[in-house]
Each structure stands twice: as C-alpha cells, then as structure tokens.
C-alpha positions as CSV (number, residue, x, y, z in Angstrom):
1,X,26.6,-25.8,29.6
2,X,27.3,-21.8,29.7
3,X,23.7,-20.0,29.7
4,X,25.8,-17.3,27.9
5,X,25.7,-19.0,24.8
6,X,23.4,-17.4,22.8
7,X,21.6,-19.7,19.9
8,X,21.7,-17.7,16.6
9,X,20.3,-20.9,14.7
10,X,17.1,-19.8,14.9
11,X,18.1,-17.0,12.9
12,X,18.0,-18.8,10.0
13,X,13.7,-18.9,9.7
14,X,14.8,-15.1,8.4
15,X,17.1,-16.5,5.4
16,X,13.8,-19.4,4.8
17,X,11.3,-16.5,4.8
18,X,14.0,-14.3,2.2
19,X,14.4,-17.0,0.0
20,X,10.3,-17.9,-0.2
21,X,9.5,-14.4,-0.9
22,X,12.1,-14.6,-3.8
23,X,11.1,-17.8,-5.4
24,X,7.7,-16.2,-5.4
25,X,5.6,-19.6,-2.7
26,X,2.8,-19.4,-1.7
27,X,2.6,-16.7,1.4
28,X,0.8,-18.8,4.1
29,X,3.1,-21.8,3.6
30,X,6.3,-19.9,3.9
31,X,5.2,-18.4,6.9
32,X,4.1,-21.6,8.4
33,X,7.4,-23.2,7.3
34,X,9.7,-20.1,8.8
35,X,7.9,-20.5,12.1
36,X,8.4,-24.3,12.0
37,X,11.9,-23.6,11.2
38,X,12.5,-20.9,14.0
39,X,11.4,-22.9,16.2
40,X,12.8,-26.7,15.8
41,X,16.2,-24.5,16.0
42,X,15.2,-23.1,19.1
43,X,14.6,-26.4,20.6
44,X,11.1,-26.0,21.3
45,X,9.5,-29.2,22.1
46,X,6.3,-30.4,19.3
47,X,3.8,-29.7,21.7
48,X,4.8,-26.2,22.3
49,X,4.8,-26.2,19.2
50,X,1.4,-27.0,18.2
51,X,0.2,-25.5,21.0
52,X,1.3,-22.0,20.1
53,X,-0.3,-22.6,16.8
54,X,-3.4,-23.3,17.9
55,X,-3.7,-20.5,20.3
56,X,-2.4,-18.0,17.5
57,X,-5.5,-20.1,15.4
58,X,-8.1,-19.5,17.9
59,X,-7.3,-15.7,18.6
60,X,-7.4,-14.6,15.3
61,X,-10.1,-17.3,13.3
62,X,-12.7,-14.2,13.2
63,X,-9.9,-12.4,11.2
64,X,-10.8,-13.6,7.6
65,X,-14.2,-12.9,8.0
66,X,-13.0,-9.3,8.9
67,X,-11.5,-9.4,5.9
68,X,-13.3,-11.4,3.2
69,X,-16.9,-9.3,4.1
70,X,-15.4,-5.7,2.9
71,X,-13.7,-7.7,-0.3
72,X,-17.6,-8.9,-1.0
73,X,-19.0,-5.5,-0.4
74,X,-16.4,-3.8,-2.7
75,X,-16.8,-6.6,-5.8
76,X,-20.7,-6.0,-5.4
77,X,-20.8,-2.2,-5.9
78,X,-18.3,-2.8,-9.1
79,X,-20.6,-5.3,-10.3
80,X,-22.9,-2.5,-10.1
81,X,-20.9,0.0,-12.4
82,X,-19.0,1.7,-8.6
83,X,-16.1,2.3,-11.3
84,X,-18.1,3.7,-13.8
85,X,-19.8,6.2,-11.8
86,X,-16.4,7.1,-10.2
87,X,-15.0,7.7,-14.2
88,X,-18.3,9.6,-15.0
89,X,-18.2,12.0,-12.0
90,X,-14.3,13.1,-12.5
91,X,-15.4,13.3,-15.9
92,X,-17.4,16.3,-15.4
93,X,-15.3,18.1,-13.4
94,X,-13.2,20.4,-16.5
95,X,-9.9,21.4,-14.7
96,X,-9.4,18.1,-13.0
97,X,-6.0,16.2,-13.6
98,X,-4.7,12.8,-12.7
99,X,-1.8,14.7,-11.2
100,X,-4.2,17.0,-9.2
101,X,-6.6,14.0,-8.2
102,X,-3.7,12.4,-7.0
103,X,-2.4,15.5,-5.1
104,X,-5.8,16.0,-3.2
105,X,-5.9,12.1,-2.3
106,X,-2.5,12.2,-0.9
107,X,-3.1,15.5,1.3
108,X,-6.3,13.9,2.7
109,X,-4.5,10.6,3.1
110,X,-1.9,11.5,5.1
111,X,-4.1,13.7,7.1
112,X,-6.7,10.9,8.3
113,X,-3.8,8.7,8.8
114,X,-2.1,11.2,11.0
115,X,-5.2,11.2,13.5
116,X,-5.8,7.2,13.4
117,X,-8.0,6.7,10.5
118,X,-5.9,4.3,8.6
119,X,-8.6,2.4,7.6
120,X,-10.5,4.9,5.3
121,X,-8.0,4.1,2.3
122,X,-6.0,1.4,1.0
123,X,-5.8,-0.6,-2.3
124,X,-8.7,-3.1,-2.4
125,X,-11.6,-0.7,-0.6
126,X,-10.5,2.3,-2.2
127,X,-8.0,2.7,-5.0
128,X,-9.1,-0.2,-7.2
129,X,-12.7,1.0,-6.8
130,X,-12.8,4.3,-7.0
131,X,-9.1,6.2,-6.6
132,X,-7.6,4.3,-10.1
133,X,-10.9,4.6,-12.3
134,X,-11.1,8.3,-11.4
135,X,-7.5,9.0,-12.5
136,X,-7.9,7.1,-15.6
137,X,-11.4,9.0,-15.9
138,X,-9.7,12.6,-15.9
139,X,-7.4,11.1,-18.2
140,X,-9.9,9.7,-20.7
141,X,-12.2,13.4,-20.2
142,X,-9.0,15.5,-21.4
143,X,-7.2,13.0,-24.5
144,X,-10.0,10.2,-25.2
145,X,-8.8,6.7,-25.4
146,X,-5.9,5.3,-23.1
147,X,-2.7,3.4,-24.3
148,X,-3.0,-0.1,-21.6
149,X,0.5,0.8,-21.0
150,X,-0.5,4.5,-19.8
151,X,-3.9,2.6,-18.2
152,X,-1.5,0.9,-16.0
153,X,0.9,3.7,-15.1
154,X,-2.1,5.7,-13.8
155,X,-2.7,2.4,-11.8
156,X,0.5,2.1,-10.2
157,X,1.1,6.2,-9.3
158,X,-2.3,5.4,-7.6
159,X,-1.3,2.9,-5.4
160,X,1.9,4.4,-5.1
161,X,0.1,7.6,-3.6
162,X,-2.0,6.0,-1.0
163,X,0.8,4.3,0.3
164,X,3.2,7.4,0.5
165,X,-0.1,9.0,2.3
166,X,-0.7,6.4,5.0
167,X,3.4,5.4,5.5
168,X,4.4,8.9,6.1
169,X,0.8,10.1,7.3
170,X,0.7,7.4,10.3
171,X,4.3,8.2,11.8
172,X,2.5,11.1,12.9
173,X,-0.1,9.1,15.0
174,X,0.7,9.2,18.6
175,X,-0.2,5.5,19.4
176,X,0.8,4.3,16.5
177,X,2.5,1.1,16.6
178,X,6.1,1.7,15.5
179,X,6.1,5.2,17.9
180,X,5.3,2.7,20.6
181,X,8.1,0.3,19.7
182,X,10.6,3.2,19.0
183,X,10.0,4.9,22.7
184,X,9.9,1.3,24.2
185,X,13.3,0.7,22.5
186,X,14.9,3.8,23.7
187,X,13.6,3.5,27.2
188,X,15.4,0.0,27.3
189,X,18.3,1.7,26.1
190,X,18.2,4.5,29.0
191,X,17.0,7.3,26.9
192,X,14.0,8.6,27.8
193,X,11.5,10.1,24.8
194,X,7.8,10.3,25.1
195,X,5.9,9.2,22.5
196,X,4.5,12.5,21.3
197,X,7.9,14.2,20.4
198,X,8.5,11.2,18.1
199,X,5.4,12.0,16.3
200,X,5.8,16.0,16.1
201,X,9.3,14.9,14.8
202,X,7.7,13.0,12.2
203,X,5.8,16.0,10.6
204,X,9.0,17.4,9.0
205,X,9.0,14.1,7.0
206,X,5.6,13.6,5.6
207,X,5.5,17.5,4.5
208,X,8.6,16.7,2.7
209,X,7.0,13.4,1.5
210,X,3.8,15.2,0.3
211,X,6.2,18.2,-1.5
212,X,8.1,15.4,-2.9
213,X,5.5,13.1,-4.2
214,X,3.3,15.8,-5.5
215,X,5.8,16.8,-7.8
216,X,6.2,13.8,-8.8
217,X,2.2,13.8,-9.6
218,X,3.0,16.8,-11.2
219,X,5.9,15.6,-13.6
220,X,3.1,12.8,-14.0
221,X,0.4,15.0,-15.9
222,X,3.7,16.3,-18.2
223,X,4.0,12.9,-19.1
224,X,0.8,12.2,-19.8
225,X,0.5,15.6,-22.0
226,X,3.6,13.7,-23.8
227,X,2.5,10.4,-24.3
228,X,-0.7,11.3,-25.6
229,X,0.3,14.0,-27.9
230,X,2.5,11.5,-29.8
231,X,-0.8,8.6,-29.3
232,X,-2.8,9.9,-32.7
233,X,0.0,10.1,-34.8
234,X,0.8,6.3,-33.7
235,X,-3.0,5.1,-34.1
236,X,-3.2,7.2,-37.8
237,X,-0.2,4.8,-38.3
238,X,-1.9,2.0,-37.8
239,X,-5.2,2.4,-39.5
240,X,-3.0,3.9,-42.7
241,X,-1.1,0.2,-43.0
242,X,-4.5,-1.8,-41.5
243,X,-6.0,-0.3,-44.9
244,X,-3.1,-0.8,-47.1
C-alpha cells in the first residue's frame, strides 16, 4: 500500500457537524457523533476509541461545575431584583443613551480583552444581568414604555457589542490563542513572525472595529428617537378603537 495516500474520508465528520448545526440537534450529540464519524473513517480501532473519550472525560469532568456555579450565582442576584437595580441606576443618570452605554461598554471591552481579561464580560455573567437591562433602562428614562420589538433590538445590539469588544479586543493579546496558532503556522511555513508583531498589527483593526461599531451605536439612538416618536401616535390608535 503507498503511505502517500492520504485518507480525506475522515473529512466528512466536517460535512456531519454542518448539517447538525443546520437541522438545529442537539449540540452534545452532534459533536459526539462527528467524532465517532472522524474517527471510524480514520480507521481507529473501538478501543482507541473509547479510550480517547474517556481521557477527554476525565480531564475536563470539573468543567461543568466551572460553569454551572457562575450560572447559579447570576440567576440568584436576578432573583434578587440585580436587573432592576441595573435599570434604576442608568435611570438616574440624565444624559445617558443606549447608544452611549453601549459605546462605553465596548471601549472597556475591548480594552480588558486586550490585556487578558476575557472573562470580565460575556452574555450570561454580564449582558443579560446587567449590560441589556441598563440599555433598555436609559431607554425607558428618556421615552417611557418599550415596544417588545424595540425591547429586543436593544437586546441584540447588546450582545452584539460585547462580542465585537472581546473578538477584536483579544487579537491584541499576546498569548492569545489564535496569535499562538498564527506564529506556529508561519514558523512551519518558514516565515518567521513573533508573536507580538501579530498583536501590535491587530490594533489597527479593533480601532477600526470600535469607530465602526460605535457608529453604528450611534445610528442606533437615531433609531430609537424614530421608533419612539411614531410609538404614541400608534398606542392613541389603539385605545381610540379599544373604546369605540
């Protein structure tokens, strides 16, 4: 047999993984099943198999308690009205926007992300909690009452701004992950980078993220100026034919 041949079969756990994302399975069972897949195609014996599985088990078994603890701590402090203080507080401050808010979040976002401090933000510890209710908070200080479909705008441009902060924000970390695997690469490949010109490279991007996105936050409290100015005459509507 030539050992030249090279086995692209077990390329195919990439096309099982595509199509279980699409049709929406569960997460844990379409991972299970790729690596299955990958590696009967590969020709790795069962108890290779198995073996590798428990290993990758017993390394990383402490990892939902990791997870599951913070997720406890967070659903206790909203229990105890977390989000409502968060909407109170913003609500005092006059000249606070959503726009503004979210403009702020993103420049200190970025910032602790770009020394190694990924974990001070994210969706579940800090934009459900606190980041989302204070945007709709400035929101509900400046035009009263929310449309849901607003509500969930303000949601999504929340999310949407920590992510834009820690993506762009973390290239700029010298040890981070994909730095390591882009010098690596290169060094394979006979070109020889060190690790912290890639991430001085990477501040051009993330200013030009934050310019980018904050206008974006900006067009955002336009649009919220907008939808709300035409929200009265909509709700007058209603009430007018409610008491017809």
């Amino acid at each position: 047999m030539d050992n030249s041949i090279i086995n692209l079969w077990p390329l195919l756990g990439v096309a099982v993984i595509v199509v279980g994302f699409i049709l929406r399975f569960n997460p844990f069972v379409v991972v299970v099943v790729t690596a299955l897949v990958t590696a009967a195609l590969a020709g790795f014996p069962v108890q290779k198999v198995l073996a590798e599985l428990g290993t990758g088990f017993v390394k990383t078994r402490n990892l939902p308690l990791i997870l599951v603890l913070p997720l406890a701590v967070i659903g206790l402090l909203e229990r105890h009205g977390l989000r409502q203080h968060a909407q109170n507080w913003i609500g005092h401050i006059k000249s606070a926007t959503t726009g503004r808010l979210l403009i702020v979040y993103l420049g200190a976002r970025q910032l602790t992300a770009a020394i190694g401090l990924t974990s001070l933000g994210g969706h579940p510890q800090m934009v459900r909690p606190l980041l989302a209710p204070m945007a709709e908070g400035a929101t509900e200080t400046r035009y009263g009452k929310l449309p849901e479909a607003l509500r969930y705008r303000l949601r999504a441009f929340s999310a949407a701004t920590d992510n834009v902060g820690l993506f762009f924000g973390e290239d700029i970390f010298v040890a981070f992950g994909a730095i390591v695997l882009m010098t690596t690469f290169l060094h394979e490949a006979g070109v020889d980078v060190e690790p912290i010109h890639v991430a001085v490279w990477g501040i051009p991007t993330a200013i030009c993220a934050f310019l980018i996105h904050s206008y974006r936050l900006h067009r955002l409290d336009q649009y919220i100026a907008k939808e709300m100015a035409n929200a009265p005459s909509a709700a007058s509507t209603t009430r007018e034919g409610g008491a017809a």
